[in-house]
N, C-alpha and C positions, 0 to 999 in steps of 0.2 A: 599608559592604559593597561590595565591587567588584560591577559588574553587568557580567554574563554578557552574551555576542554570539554569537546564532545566525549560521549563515553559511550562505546559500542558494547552491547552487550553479546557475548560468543556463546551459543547455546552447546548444552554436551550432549554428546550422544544418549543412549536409549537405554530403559531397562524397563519391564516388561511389569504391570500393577494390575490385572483386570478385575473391574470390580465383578461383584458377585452377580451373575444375569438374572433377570425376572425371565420370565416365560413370554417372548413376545416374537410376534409373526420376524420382522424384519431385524436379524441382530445385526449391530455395525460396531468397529472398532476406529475408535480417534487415537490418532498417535500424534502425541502433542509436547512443546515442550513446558517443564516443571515453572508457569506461571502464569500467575492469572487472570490476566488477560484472555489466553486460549482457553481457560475453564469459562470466561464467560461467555465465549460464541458457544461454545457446547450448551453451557445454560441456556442461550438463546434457542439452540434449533432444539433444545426438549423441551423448552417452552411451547415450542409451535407443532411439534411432532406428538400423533396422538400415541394409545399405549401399544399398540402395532409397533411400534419401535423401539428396539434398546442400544442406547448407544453407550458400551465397554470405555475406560480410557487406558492408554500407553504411554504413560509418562516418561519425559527422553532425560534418562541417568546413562552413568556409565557405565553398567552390566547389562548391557542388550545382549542377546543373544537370539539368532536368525532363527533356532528349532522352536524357542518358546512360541513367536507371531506364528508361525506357521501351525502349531499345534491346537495353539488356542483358536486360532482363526478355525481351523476344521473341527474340534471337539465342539464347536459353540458354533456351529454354521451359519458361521460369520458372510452375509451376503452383501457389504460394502465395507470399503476404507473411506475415514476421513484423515486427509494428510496434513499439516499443520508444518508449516518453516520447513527448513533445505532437508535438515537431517530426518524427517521424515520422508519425503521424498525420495533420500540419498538410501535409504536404507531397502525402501520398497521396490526401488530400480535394481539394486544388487539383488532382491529374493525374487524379482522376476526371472534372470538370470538361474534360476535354481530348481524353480518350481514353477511351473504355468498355470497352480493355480492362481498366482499372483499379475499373474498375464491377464486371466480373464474375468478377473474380481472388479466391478467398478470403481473407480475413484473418484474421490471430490476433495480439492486440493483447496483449502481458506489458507486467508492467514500469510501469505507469501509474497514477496513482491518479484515484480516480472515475471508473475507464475506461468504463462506460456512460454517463454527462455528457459524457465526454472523444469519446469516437467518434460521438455523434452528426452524420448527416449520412455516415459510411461505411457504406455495402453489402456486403453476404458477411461478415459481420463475427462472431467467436467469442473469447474469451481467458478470463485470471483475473484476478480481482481481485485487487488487489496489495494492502490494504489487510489485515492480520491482522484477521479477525474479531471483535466486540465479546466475544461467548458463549465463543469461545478464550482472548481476555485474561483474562477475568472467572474464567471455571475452573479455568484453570491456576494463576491467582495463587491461587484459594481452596484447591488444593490442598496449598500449602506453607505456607500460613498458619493457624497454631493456633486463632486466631479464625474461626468461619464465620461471617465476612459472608456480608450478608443483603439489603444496601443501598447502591447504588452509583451515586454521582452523575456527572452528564455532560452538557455542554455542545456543542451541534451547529450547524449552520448546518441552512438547512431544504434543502437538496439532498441533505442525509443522510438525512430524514427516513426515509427506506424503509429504511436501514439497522439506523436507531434501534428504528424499530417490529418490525422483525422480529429482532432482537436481543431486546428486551421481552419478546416471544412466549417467546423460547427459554429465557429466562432467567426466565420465571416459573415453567417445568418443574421448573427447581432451587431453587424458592423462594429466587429474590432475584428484587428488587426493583431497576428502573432508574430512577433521579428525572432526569429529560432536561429541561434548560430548551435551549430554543431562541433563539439570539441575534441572530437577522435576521429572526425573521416580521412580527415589527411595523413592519420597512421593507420589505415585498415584497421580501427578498431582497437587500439591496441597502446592508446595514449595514457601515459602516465599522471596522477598528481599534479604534480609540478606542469608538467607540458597542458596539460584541460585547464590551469589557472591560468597558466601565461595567453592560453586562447582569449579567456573572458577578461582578462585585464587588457588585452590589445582591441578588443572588438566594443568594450565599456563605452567610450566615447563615439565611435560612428553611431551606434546604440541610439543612444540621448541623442546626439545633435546631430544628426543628419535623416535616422529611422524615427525619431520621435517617441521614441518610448516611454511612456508614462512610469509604468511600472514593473516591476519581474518578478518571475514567479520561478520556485524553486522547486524541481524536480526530485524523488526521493531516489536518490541516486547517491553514493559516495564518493564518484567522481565528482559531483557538484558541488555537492557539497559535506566538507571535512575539516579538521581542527585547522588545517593551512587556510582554505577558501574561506573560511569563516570569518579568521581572523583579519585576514590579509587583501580579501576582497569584498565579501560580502557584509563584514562592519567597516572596514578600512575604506572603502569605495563605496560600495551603493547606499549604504547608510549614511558616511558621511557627505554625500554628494544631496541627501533626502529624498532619494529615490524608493518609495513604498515597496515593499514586496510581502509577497503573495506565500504561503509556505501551506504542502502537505500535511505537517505533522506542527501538533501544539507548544511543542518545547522549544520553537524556533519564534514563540510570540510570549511566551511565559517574561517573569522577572528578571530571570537571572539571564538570558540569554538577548532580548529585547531587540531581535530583527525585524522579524515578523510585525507588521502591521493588521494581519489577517491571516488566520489559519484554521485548517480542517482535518480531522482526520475521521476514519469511519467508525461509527456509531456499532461497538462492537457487538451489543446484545442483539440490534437489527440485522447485522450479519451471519449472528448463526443462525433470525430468522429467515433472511434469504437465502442463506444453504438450506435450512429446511427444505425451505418449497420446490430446492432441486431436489433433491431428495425425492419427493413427493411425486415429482414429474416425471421425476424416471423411474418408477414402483407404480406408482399408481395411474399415472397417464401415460404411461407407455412413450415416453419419448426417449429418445435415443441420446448418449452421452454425447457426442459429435452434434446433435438439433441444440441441446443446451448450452452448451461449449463454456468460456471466462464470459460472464456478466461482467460490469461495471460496477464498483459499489454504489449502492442509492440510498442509501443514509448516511448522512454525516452528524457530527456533532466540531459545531465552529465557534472560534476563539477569536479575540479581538481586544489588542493593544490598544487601550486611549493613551496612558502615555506616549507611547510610539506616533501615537498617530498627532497629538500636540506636539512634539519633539519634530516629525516632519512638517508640521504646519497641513496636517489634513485634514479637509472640512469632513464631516461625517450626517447621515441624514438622523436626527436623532431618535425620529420616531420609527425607526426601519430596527433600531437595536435590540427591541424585544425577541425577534426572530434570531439572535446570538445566543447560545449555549452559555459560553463565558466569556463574560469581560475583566480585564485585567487592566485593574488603576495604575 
């Protein structure tokens, strides 16, 4: 069998574009990187943001330089950042270090995953978690599925853990059950590739026959999963075994890759309107960055294997499928 190749893509660093400003009460600067994807949540939140706001963009090349942000930011009294992936982040952390106006400039961080791990170390700090909710995947797939699973397995690194647990919380309201093996506690953290596969490949079988696990869901995480886990456990195993899984992201239920049985990712135009209305809350309602803190994302846009899903032998409710984004023959 030919093995599949994940393809990560590595963003560069910054160079500095601002577009030309309109006259508007509230200017802000997005520092984003060169694709458009992040041009669309921008599209979104000046969809949803009246002309009181101008939102600049900073497109992440490789001639960044620290004096540009910092100038532009005060010449253009720039009264928020939106931060957009690591290197924007990485960069804003270092000109805090530099200048304190970047200390007590608000931020609102899209676009990131584990964005509270990730922003650690930034001040004024508010965004969404980019990361589609565990209790979202879980419901929605059981919504189209004839079968009420009840039991649903899942593998995490221990930085999720707060994730994991309060997913469990939510998810025992609906009487299911979450079996979570953890694949780095037994090295403080600090588990390799290779060492996170050999966890899920020793724990695969108590899983299913002992814990009952209907199906598993996949964490977006690259300890979980990676060109090895892909290959080597997560088609090699849980696929061939017909074990359904569950995935954050759409390219894991696409054609070419055909794990995924169900998948979700967020609905990016809806997400730059819900940074808007942080935005909005913190300007115009007076709420505090700390009262708004990471949301959860609350729109999705979800996908769904019938292949896959004939191929495991799973019933599906067929009139629940209009509520799917895409289906994929």
């Amino acid at each position: 069998m030919k093995r599949l190749q994940l393809i990560f893509v590595v963003l560069s660093p910054v160079y500095l574009t601002i577009a030309s400003s309109v006259a508007a009460k509230t200017n802000m600067i997005a520092l984003i990187p060169q694709d458009k994807q992040f041009l669309q949540v921008v599209d979104g939140m000046r969809s949803e943001l009246d002309a009181n706001y101008n939102i600049d963009i900073v497109t992440m090349t490789k001639s960044f330089k620290f004096d540009d942000v910092t100038q532009a930011c005060k010449k253009n009294d720039i009264k928020a950042l939106i931060l957009m992936d690591e290197a924007a982040i990485n960069a804003i952390r270092e000109l805090q270090e530099q200048d304190n106006f970047f200390v007590s400039i608000p931020k609102f961080v899209f676009m990131t995953l584990q964005v509270e791990n990730s922003t650690k170390g930034l001040s004024n700090v508010a965004g969404i978690k980019f990361e589609v909710p565990i209790y979202t995947l879980v419901t929605n797939f059981r919504i189209v599925s004839q079968k009420d699973i009840s039991n649903i397995g899942i593998f995490y690194r221990q930085s999720f853990a707060g994730s994991v647990d309060e997913a469990k919380k939510m998810l025992e309201k609906e009487e299911i059950s979450l079996n979570a093996v953890c694949v780095d506690c037994e090295n403080n953290g600090k588990a390799t590739v290779q060492k996170a596969l050999s966890v899920m490949e020793n724990s695969f079988d108590k899983m299913i026959k002992e814990q009952g696990s209907e199906a598993f869901l996949v964490l977006a995480d690259n300890l979980i999963m990676n060109n090895a886990s892909l290959n080597d456990f997560w088609i090699g195993k849980v696929k061939k075994e017909k074990i359904p899984v569950i995935a954050p992201f759409e390219m894991l239920a696409s054609k070419k890759v055909g794990l995924a049985i169900f998948a979700a990712d967020p609905d990016l135009t809806q997400l730059g309107a819900q940074g808007a209305n942080q935005i909005i809350e913190y300007f115009e309602n007076g709420s505090s960055l700390e009262t708004i803190g990471f949301e959860p994302t609350i729109s999705i846009k979800s996908s769904l294997n019938e292949s896959v899903a004939k191929d495991l032998g799973w019933k599906l409710k067929t009139e629940k499928l209009r509520r799917i984004n895409q289906i994929i023959k």
